[in-house]
N, C-alpha and C positions, 0 to 999 in steps of 0.2 A: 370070376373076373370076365366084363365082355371086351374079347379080340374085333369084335367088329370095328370098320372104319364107322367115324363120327360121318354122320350123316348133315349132308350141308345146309345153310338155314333156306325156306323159303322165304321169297320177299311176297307183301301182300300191298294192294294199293287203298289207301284211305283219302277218298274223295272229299269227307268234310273231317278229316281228322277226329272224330271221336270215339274212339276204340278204348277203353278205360286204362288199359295199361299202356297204351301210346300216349295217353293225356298225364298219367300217372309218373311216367320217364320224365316226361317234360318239365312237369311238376317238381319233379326232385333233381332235374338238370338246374332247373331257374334257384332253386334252395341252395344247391353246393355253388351254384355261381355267386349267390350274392354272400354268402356266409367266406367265399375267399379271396373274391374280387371287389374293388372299389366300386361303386355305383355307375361310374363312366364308362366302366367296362363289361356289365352285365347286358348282356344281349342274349332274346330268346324269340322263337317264335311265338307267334299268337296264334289259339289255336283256334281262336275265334273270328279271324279276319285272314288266314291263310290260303290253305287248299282250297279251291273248287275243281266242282268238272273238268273245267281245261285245263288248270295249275294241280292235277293229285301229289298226293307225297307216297311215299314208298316204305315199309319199313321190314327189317329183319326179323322174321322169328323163327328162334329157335326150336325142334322138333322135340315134342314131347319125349320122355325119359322112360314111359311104359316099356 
């Protein structure tokens, strides 16, 4: 068993968002949205019209388990 403290996530910046598992989250945010939400209420970003250079997004990841 590891005693060590959990190691905190770094965040990374994605200037045009396409990092495959950032697209991949999205992807299955927008799936579980609409599969339990009414269509009025499904909102997601686009990950094709969002971030730029001056607008980046930011995301959490978690440190490998090696």
């Amino acid at each position: 068993m590891n005693d060590s403290p959990p190691r905190p996530f770094r965040f990374r910046t994605d200037r045009e968002l396409k990092h495959p598992q950032v697209l991949s989250l999205l992807e299955e945010h927008l799936a579980g949205m609409r599969a339990a939400s009414p269509p009025e209420c499904v909102f997601a970003l686009d990950p094709a019209g969002s971030p730029t250079a001056t607008k980046p997004s930011w995301s959490p990841w978690a440190p490998s388990r090696n």
